[in-house]
C-alpha positions as CSV (number, residue, x, y, z in Angstrom):
1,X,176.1,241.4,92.1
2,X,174.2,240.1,89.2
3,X,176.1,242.5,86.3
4,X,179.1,240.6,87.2
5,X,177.8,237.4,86.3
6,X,177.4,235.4,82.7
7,X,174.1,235.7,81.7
8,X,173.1,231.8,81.7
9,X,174.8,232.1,85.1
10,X,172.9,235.2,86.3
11,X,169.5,233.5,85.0
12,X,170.4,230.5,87.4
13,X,170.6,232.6,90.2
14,X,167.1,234.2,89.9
15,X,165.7,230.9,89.0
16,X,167.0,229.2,92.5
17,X,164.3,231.0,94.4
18,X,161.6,230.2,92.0
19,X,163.0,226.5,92.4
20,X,162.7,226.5,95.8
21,X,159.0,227.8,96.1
22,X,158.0,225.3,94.2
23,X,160.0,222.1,95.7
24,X,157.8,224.3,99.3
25,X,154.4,224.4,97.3
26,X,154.5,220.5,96.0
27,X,155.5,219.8,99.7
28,X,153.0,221.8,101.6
29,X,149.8,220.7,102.5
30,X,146.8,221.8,100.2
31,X,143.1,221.6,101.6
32,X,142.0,219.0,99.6
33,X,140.9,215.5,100.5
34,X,140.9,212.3,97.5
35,X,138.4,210.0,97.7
36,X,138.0,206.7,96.4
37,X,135.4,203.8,96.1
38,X,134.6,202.6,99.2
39,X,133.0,199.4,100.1
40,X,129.0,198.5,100.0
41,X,126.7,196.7,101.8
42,X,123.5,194.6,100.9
43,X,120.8,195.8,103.3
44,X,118.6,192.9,102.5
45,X,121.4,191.1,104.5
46,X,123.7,190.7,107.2
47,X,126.9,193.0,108.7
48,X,128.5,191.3,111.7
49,X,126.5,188.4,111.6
50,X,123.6,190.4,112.2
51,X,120.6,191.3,109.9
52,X,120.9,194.7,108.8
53,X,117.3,195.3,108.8
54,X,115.3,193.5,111.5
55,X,111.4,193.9,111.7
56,X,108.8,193.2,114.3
57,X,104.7,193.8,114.6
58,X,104.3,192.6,110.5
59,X,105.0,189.7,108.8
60,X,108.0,189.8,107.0
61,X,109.0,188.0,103.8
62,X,112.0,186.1,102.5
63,X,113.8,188.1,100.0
64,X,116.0,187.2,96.7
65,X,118.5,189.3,95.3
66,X,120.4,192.2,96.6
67,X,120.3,196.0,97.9
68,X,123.5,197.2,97.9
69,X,124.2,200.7,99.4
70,X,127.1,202.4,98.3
71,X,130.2,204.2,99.9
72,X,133.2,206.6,99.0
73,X,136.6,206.4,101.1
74,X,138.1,209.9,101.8
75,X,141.6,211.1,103.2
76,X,141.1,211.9,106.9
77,X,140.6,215.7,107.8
78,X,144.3,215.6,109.8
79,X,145.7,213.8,106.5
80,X,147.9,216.3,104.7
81,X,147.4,216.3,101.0
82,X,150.2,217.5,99.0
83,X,150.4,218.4,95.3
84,X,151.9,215.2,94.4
85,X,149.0,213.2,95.9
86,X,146.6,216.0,93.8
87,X,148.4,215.4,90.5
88,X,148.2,211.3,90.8
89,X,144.4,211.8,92.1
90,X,143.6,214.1,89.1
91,X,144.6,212.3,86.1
92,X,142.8,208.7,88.0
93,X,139.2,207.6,87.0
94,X,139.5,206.3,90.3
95,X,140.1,208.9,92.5
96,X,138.4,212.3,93.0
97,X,140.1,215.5,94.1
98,X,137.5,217.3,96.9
99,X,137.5,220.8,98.6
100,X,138.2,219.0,101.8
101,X,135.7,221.7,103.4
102,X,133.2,219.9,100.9
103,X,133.7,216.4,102.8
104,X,134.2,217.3,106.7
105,X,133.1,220.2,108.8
106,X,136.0,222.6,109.1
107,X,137.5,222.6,112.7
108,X,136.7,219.5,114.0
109,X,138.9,216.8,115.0
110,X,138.8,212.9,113.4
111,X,137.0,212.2,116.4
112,X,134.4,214.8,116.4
113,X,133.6,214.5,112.4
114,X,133.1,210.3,113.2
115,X,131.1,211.4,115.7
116,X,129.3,213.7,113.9
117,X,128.9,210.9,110.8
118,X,127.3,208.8,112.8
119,X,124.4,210.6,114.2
120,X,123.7,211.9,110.2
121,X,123.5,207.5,110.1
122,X,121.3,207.4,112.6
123,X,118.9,210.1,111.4
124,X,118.8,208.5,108.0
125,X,117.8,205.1,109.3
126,X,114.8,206.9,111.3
127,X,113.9,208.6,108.1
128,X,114.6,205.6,106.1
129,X,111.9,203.7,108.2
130,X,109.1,206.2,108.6
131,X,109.2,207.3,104.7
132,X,109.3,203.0,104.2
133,X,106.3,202.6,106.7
134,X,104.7,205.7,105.4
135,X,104.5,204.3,101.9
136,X,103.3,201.2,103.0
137,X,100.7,202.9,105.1
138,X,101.6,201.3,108.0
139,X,101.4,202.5,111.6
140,X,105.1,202.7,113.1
141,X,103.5,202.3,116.5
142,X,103.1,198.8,115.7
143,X,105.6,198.2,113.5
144,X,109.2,198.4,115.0
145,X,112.3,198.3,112.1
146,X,115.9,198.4,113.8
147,X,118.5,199.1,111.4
148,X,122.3,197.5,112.0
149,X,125.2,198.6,110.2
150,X,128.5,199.2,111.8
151,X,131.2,201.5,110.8
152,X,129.4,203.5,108.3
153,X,128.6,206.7,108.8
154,X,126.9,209.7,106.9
155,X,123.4,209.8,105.4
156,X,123.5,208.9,101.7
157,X,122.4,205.0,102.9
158,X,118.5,206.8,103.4
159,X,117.1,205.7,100.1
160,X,118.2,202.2,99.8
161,X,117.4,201.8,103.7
162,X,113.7,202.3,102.9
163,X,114.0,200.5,99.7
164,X,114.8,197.6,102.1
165,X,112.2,198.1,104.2
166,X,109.7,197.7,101.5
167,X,111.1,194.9,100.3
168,X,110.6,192.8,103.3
169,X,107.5,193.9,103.9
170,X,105.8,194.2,100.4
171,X,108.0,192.8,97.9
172,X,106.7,194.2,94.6
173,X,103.5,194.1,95.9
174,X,102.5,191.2,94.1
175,X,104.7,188.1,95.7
176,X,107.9,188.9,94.1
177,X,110.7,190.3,94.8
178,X,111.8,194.4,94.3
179,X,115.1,193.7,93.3
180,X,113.7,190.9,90.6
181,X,116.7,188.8,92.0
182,X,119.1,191.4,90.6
183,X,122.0,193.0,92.3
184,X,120.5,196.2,92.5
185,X,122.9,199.2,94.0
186,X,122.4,202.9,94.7
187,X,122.8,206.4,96.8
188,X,120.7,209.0,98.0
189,X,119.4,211.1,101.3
190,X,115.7,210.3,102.1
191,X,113.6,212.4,104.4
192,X,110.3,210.9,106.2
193,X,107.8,211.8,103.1
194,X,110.1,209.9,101.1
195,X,111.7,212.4,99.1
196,X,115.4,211.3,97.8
197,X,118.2,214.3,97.9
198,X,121.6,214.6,96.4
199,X,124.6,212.6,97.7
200,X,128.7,213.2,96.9
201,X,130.5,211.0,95.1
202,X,128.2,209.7,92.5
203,X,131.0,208.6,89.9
204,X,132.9,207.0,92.5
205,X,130.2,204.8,94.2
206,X,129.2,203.6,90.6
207,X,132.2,202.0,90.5
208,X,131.9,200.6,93.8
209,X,128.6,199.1,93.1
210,X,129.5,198.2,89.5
211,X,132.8,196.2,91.1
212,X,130.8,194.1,93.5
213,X,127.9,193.2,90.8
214,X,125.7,195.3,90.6
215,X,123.5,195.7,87.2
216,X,121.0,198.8,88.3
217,X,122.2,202.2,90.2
218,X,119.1,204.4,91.8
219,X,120.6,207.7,91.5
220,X,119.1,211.3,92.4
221,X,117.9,212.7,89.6
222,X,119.8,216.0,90.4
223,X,122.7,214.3,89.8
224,X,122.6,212.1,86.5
225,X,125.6,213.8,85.0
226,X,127.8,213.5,87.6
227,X,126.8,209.6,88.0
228,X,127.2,209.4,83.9
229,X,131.1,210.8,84.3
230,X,133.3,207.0,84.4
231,X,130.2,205.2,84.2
232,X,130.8,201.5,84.2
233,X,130.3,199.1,81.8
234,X,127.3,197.1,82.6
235,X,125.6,199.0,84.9
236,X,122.3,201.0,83.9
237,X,121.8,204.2,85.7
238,X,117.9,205.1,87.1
239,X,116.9,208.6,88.5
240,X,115.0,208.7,91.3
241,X,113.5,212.2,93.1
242,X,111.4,210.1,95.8
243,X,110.8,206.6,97.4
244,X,107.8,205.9,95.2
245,X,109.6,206.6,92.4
246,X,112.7,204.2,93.0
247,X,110.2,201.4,93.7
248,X,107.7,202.0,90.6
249,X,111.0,201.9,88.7
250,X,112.3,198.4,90.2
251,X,108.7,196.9,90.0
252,X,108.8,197.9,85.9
253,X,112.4,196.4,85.5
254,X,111.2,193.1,87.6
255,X,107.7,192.9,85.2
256,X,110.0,193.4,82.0
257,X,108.3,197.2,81.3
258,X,111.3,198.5,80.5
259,X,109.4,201.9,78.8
260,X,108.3,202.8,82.2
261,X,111.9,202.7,83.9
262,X,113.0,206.3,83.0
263,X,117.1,206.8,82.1
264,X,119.4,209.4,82.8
């Protein structure tokens, strides 16, 4: 059928199919999920109306400044993603293209992954308070923290959870504040000994803090290049790999020692 057609004619033909799969492809959904920066919360404050960190059996201490954890917002696991949405995503400082197996267990419904986000939440904020108690050397028998924060869910909160923790309790250890009356932002995992692991989304939640005022963002140390990529303006960048790190760190920057705050 073809040998009786015009060449240009006969290319057009064959092309049609080609057309066609790729009009299907750039409709089709792709397993991918784009995230964005999400919102943050001071944890030296309130969500709701309601202190976010609430502590009983020690005396607790008025705090300046702020401790502002960080968030990402990511298309929903039922969301389709198409190669359009990709494309726009890819070429964005804003956005960030993710394996969407990277961001949500595979199988589950939007339900079950909320679900499942919140109880990571809630196992951070008991680690948060034992590493925080811990490093304070204080019995959590006797000292009760609650933690309040609606509507967030996943662990990455850990680090700035406990930083909060010591702040109302200890300060800089010397009458001050931790933050040094800064906005003071930042992301990581903690675990009860106070060790600090690696989050997603470092380059977006930068943005996020760097949008709402923060100066300083505690970051793992694992992942200094990955919170260097779109760094804002503004905002200095201080690896952490545990609890006592991040507040040795803050305690230099609030005394002015800036040779013993290390740098990415």
């Amino acid at each position: 059928m073809l040998s009786s057609l015009s060449r240009p004619r006969a290319l057009a033909v064959c092309a049609l199919p080609v057309v066609a799969l790729f009009a299907v492809a750039g409709l089709a959904p792709l397993p991918y999920a784009i995230a964005q920066p999400g919102s943050t919360a001071d944890v030296l404050g309130k969500d709701n109306g309601q202190e976010v960190i609430t502590i009983s059996g020690a005396p607790v201490r008025p705090t300046e400044g702020q401790l502002r954890m960080t968030t990402i917002v990511a298309t929903g696991p039922s969301t389709d993603v198409d190669l359009a949405d990709v494309a726009d995503a890819w070429f964005r400082t804003d956005r960030a293209v993710l394996p969407k197996d990277s961001v949500y267990p595979s199988g589950k419904s939007d339900a079950e992954i909320e679900k499942h986000n919140l109880g990571q939440m809630k196992e951070s904020q008991d680690a948060a308070t034992l590493a925080a108690l811990g490093y304070l050397k204080l019995d959590p028998e006797k000292v009760k923290v609650t933690l309040n924060l609606a509507d967030i869910g996943g662990p990455s909160a850990g680090l700035l959870f406990s930083l909060g923790i010591v702040d109302k309790l200890d300060g800089d250890g010397g009458g001050g504040d931790l933050t040094g009356g800064r906005i003071v932002a930042g992301t990581g995992t903690i675990e009860p000994d106070g060790t600090v692991g690696a989050v997603g989304g470092v380059s977006l939640k930068t943005q996020a803090a760097a949008r709402d005022g923060a100066t300083v963002f505690l970051v793992p140390k694992a992942e200094c290049s990955d919170a260097q990529a779109e760094l804002p303006d503004g905002l200095r960048l201080v690896p952490v790999t545990a609890l006592s790190d991040a507040v040795a760190s803050l305690r230099a920057l609030e005394q002015g020692q800036e040779s013993k705050v290390p740098a990415c």
